[in-house]
C-alpha positions as CSV (number, residue, x, y, z in Angstrom):
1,X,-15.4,58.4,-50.9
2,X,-18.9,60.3,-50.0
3,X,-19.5,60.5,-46.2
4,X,-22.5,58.1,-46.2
5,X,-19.9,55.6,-48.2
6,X,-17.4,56.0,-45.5
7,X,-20.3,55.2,-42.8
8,X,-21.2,52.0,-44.5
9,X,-17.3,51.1,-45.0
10,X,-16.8,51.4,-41.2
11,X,-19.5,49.2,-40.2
12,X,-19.4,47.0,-42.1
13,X,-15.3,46.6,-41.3
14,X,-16.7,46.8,-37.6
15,X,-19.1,44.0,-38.6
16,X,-16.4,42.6,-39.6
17,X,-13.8,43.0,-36.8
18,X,-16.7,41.8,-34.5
19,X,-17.2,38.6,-36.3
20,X,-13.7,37.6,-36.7
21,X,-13.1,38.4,-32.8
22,X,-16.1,36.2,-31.7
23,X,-15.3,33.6,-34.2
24,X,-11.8,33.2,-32.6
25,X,-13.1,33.2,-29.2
26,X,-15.1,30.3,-30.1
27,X,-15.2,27.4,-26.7
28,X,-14.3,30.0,-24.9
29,X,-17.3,32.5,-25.3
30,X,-19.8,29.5,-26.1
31,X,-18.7,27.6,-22.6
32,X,-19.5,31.2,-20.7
33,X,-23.3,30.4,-21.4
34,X,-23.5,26.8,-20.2
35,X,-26.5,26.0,-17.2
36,X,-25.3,23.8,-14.6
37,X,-27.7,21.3,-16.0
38,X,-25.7,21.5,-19.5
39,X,-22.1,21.4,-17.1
40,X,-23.5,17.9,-15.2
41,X,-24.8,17.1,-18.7
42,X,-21.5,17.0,-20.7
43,X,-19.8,15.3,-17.4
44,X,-22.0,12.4,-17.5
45,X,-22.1,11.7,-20.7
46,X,-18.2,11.4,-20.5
47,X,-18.2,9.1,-17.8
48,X,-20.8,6.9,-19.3
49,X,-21.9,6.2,-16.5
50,X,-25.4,3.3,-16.6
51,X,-29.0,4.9,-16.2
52,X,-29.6,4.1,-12.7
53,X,-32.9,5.6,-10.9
54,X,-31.9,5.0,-7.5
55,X,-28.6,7.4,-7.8
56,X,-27.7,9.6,-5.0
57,X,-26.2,11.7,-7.9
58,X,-28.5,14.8,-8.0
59,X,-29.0,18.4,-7.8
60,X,-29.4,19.1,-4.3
61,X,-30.2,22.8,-4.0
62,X,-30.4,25.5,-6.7
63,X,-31.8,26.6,-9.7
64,X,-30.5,24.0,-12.2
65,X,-30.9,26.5,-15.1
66,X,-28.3,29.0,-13.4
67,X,-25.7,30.1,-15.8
68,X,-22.2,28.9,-14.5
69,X,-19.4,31.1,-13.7
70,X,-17.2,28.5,-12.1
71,X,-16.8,25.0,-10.9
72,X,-15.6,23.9,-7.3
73,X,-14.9,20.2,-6.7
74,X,-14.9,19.0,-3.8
75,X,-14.8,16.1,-1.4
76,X,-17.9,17.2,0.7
77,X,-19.5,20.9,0.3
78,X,-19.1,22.1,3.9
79,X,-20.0,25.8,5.1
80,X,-16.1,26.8,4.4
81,X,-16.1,25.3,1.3
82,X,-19.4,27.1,0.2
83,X,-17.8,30.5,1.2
84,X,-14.3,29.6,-0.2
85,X,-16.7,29.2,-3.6
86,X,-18.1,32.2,-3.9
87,X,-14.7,34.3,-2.7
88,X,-13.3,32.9,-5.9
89,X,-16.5,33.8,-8.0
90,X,-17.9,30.1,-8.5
91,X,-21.8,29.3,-8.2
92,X,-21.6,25.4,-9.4
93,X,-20.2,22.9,-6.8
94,X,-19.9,19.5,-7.3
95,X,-19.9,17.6,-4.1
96,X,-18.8,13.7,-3.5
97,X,-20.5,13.6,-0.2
98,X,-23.8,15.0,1.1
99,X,-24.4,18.5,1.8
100,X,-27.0,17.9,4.6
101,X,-25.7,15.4,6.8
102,X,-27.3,12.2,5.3
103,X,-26.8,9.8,2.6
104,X,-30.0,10.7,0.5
105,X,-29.7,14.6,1.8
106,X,-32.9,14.3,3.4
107,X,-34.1,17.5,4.7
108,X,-37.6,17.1,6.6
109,X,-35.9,16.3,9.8
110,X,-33.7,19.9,10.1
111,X,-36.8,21.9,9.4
112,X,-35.7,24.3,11.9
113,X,-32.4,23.2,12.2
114,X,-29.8,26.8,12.9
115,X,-27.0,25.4,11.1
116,X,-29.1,23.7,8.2
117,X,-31.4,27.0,8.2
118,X,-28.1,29.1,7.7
119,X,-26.7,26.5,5.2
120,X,-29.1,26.6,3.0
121,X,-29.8,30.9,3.2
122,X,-26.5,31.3,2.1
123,X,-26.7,28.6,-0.5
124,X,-30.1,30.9,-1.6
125,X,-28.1,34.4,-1.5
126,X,-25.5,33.6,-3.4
127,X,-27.3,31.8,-5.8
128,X,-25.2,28.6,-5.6
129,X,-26.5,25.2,-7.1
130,X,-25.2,21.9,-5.7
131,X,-24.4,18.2,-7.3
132,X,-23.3,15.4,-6.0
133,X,-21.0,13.5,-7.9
134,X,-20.8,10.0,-6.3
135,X,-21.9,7.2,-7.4
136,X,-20.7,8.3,-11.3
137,X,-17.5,8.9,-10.1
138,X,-16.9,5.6,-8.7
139,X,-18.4,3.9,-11.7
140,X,-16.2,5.7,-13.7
141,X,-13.6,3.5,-15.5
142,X,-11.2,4.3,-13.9
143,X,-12.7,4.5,-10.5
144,X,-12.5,8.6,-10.0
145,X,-11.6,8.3,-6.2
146,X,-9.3,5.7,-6.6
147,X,-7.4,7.1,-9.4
148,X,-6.8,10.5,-7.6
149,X,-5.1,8.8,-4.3
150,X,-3.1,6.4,-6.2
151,X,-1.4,9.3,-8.1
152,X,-1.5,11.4,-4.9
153,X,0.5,8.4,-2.6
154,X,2.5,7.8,-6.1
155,X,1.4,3.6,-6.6
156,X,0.6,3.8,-10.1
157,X,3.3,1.6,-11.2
158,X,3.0,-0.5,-8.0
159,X,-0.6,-1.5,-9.7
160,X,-1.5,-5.4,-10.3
161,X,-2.1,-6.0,-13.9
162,X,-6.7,-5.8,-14.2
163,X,-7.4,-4.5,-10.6
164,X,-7.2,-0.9,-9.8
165,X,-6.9,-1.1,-6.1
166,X,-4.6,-3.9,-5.3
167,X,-0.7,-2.7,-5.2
168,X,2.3,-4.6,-4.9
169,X,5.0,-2.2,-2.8
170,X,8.3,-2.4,-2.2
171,X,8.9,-4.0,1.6
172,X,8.1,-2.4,4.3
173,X,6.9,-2.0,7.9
174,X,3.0,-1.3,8.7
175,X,4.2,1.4,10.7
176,X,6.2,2.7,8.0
177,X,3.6,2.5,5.5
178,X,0.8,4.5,7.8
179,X,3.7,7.2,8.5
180,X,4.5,7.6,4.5
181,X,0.3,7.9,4.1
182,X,0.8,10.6,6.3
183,X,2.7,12.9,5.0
184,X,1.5,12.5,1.5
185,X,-1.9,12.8,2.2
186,X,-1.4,15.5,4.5
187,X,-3.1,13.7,7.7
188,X,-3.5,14.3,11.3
189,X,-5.1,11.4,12.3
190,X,-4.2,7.8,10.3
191,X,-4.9,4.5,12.7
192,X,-3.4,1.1,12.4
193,X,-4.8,-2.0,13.8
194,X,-2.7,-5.1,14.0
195,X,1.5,-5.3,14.5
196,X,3.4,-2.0,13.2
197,X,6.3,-3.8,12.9
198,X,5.2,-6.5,10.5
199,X,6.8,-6.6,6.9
200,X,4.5,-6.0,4.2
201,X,3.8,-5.5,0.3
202,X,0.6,-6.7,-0.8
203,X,-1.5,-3.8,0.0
204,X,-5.3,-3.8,-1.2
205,X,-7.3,0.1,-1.1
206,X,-11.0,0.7,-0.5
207,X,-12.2,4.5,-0.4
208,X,-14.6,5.8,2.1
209,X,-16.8,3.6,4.0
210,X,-17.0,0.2,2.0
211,X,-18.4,-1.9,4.7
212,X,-17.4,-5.1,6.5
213,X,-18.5,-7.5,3.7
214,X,-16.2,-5.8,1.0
215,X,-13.5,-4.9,3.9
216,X,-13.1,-8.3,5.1
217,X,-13.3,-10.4,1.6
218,X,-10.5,-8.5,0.8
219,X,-8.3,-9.4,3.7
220,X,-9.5,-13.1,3.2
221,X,-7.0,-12.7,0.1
222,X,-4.0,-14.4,0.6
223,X,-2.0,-11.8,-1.7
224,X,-3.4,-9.1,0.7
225,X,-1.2,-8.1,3.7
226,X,-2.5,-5.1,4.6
227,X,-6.5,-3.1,3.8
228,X,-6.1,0.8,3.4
229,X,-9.0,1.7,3.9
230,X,-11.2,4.7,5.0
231,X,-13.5,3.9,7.8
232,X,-15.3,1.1,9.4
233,X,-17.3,0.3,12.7
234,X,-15.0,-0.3,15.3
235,X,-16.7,-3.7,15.9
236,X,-16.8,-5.0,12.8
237,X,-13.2,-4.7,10.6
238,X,-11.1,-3.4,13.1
239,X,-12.1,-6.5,15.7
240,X,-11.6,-8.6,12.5
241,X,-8.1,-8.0,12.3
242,X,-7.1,-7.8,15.7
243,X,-8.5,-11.4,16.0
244,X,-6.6,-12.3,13.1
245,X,-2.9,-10.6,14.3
246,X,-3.7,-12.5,17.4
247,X,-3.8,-15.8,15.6
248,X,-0.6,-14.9,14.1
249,X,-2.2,-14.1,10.6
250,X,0.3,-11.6,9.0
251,X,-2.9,-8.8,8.6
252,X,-3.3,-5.3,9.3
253,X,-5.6,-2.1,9.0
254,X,-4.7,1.6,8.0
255,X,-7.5,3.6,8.9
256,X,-7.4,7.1,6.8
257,X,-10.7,8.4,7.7
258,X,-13.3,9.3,4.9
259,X,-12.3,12.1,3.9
260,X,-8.6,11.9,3.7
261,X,-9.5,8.3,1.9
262,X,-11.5,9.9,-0.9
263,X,-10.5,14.4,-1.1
264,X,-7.3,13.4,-3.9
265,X,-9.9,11.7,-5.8
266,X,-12.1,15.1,-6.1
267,X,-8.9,17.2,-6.4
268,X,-8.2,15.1,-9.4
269,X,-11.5,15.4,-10.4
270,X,-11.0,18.9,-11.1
271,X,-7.6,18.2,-13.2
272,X,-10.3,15.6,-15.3
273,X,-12.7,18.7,-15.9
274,X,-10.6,21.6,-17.0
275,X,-10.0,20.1,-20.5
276,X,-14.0,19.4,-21.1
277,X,-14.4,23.8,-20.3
278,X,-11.8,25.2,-21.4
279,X,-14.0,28.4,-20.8
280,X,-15.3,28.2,-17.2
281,X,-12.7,27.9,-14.6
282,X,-12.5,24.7,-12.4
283,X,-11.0,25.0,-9.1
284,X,-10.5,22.2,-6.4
285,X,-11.2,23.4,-2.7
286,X,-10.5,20.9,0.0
287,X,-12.7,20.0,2.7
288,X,-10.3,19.5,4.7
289,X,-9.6,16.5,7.7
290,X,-12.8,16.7,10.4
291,X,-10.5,15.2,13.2
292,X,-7.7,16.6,15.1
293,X,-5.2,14.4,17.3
294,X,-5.3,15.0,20.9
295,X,-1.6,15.2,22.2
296,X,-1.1,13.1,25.2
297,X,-0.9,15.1,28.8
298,X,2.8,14.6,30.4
């Protein structure tokens, strides 16, 4: 074999080699190119969620057209969480919760702001984008939110037949049931309104701040003992069901908080993602419980 022969032998074999390698790479070298808009894209689509104009499900800083390197879920993109992100090399985080302080993340008002000035430098330096992923979640069928925190608190086969969020328990005390939320969710700061000590097992669960309307309708139920429930004005639920544990009404309210209502729904939220990019890697940071408990002076 000449030596211009042997040239065109080894590149092409080289050729070769190369196309093979890239060919067997495949997802994995195709998902490295992906824009965050392609990423939120390819998530919607699987949740199939409606067309709805009026979502708060949006890009809420960034350059949408930012190649991804990673994906952080999360329940709410606090300054921790930000830095946690880019430690671990991720630019794209998907948010339930707003980043700047207000249901529509409007910004016109912390013009000026330190912290939201801050917030949003290092959000510009390290080239991060933002999405909120909230209202898509919950349409999601199942819910996303409540699918995470039953498998977290382990009710899945405690499930009524057609409702996602309505459980049927083995007996138990109030009391008991708070302190067993406790531990699995990892809480400082669960509250219970109404009698500890009453015996319970239909047990109904609504994430996050549903509102009185939704809150109370559900304790109207007469196969509801007991609302799990995230948060609610302190004059509207919670004075509900003292009233009604007065009366002798066998009710009561566990109070998670927000976050510890919703943060196993993101967490499972990146177990959902993994298998749709198999080439970017998904990590779940938690935002971790806002409140601490006082302990009580001697």
């Amino acid at each position: 074999m000449t030596p211009t022969m042997c040239s065109l032998f080894e590149r092409r074999t080289a050729g070769l080699i190369l196309a093979i390698m890239l060919a067997s790479a495949g997802p994995l070298w195709a998902q490295k190119q992906l824009t965050a808009r392609q990423v939120i894209a390819k998530i919607q689509k699987q949740i199939g969620a409606p067309d709805n104009p009026q979502t708060v499900d949006t890009f809420k800083a960034g350059d949408p057209e930012t190649p991804v390197t990673g994906i952080v879920t999360t329940f709410l993109d606090t300054y921790g969480v930000l830095q946690e992100a880019v430690a671990s090399g991720a630019n794209l985080i998907i948010t339930h919760e707003p980043t700047f302080y207000n249901h529509l993340d409007q910004t016109a008002f912390l013009q000026g702001d330190p912290v939201f000035e801050q917030k949003m430098a290092y959000i510009r330096q390290h080239h991060l984008v933002i999405f909120r992923l909230h209202d898509e979640w919950h349409w999601r069928n199942p819910d996303g939110i409540v699918q995470g925190f039953t498998q977290a608190v382990g009710w899945e086969k405690y499930r009524r037949p057609y409702e996602q969020n309505v459980f049927t328990l083995p007996r138990t005390s109030v009391g008991q049931l708070a302190a067993d939320l406790q531990i699995k969710l990892n809480s400082r700061s669960i509250r219970v309104v109404g009698d500890p000590l009453l015996r319970v097992t239909e047990v109904a669960y609504l994430p996050g701040a549903s509102g009185e309307q939704k809150e109370i309708k559900a304790l109207e139920r007469d196969d509801v003992q007991v609302l799990v429930a995230g948060e609610a004005r302190e004059w509207e639920t919670v004075e509900y069901v003292r009233d009604a544990a007065a009366e002798g009404r066998q009710k009561a309210l566990i109070l998670l908080g927000h976050e510890v209502s919703e943060e196993a729904g993101m967490e499972y939220c990146a177990r959902w993602l993994r298998p749709l990019f198999p080439g970017v890697p998904v990590t779940f940071i938690p935002a971790g419980e806002p409140f601490q408990a006082v302990p009580l002076a001697p």
